[in-house]
Residue, then its C-alpha position, 0 to 999 in steps of 0.5 A: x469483476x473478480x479482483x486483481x491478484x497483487x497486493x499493490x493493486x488491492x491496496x490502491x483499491x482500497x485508497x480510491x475514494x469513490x465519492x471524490x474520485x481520488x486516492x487519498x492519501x495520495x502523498x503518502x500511496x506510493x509508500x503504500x504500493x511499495x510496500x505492498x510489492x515487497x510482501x508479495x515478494x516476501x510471501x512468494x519466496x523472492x525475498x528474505x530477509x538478512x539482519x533486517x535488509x531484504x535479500x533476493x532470491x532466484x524466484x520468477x515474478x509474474x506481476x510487472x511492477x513486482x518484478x522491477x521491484x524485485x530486479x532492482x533489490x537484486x541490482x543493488x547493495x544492502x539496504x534497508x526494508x525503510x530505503x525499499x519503501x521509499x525508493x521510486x515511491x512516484x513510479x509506483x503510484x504510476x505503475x499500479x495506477x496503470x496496471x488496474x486502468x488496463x484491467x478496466x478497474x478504474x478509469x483515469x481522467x486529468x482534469x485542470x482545477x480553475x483552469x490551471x492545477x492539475x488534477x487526476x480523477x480515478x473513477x472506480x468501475x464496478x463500484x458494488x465488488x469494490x465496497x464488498x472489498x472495503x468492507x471486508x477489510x474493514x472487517x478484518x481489522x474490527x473483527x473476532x475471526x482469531x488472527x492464528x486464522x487470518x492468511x499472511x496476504x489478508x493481514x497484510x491488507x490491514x497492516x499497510x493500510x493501518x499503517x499508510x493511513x488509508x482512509x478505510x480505517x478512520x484515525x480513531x478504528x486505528x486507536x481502537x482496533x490497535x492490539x489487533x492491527x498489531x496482531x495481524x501486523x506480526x504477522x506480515x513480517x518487516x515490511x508493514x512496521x518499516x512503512x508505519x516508520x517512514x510514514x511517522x519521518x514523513x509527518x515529522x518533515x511536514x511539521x519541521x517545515x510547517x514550523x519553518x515557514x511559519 
């Protein structure tokens, strides 16, 4: 099964645990998908940025949630490549999710935990081209190919999942392999360091309310 082409779809792939049938992590893959589709954008030329605010263009956009990403820009007033991020981070998550089960990707099943919470589990179909992919990223990130030789689209496959803090990349590859992920994160542009940001404010709420209701 050849990969799908958008970068939000590849990088909810790369978030799929296949042993636990889950997205991991799943609060922060919103974030993550938005990002992505903003990159696509920047790289296809239907985004620019101006004094660190995304501008749009007059460019076609194939892909549909890119394309909704990329009318509502061009609805709105100014705002920062952060705001981009997180704006409708939940539908994204939906929309991607929905995108690759109707590409035969994955499939979606929403069970209920103890018989009450809630649950969706994300089956990944063809497993085998799924870990050739991961571990290609992987590669990517750990790797000695000189980052001059890494394609904008490969790069940004690290940076966000780098900076979203997807599994792929234990806390300690990301410790290790930091210069690199830096490397490669220039170049991607404003995107990759505006996720790695409003990750850092999210962790940051967590803890102010942990220490809340403690």
């Amino acid at each position: 099964m050849e990969l799908p082409e958008s970068l939000p779809a590849q990088l909810y792939l790369l978030a799929c645990d296949r042993d636990r049938r889950r997205v991991v992590p799943a609060d922060q893959i919103g974030y993550v998908l938005r990002s992505a589709a903003l990159v696509d954008l920047v790289l296809a030329g239907a985004l620019t940025d101006d004094e660190k605010r995304p501008v749009a263009a007059t460019v076609p956009v194939g892909d549909v949630f890119e394309a909704a990403v990329h009318a509502e820009i061009a609805a709105s007033g100014p705002r920062s490549w952060g705001r981009w991020v997180q704006r409708n981070q939940r539908a994204a998550r939906t929309a991607v999710r929905d995108q690759l089960a109707a590409l035969g990707w994955i499939g979606v099943e929403r069970e209920r935990l103890l018989g009450i919470f809630p649950v969706e589990r994300v089956t990944v179909r063809d497993t085998v081209r799924h870990q050739t992919f991961v571990t290609q990223v992987r590669e990517l990130a750990r790797g000695t190919r000189p980052v001059s030789r890494v394609s904008r689209r490969d790069a940004a496959l690290v940076a966000l999942a780098a900076a979203g803090e997807l599994r792929i990349l234990s806390r300690a590859e990301r410790r290790q392999y930091k210069q690199r992920i830096e490397d490669l994160t220039a170049r991607t542009g404003p995107v990759a360091p505006a996720l790695r940001k409003v990750i850092r404010q999210l962790h940051a709420q967590r803890a102010a309310a942990a220490t809340a209701s403690g």
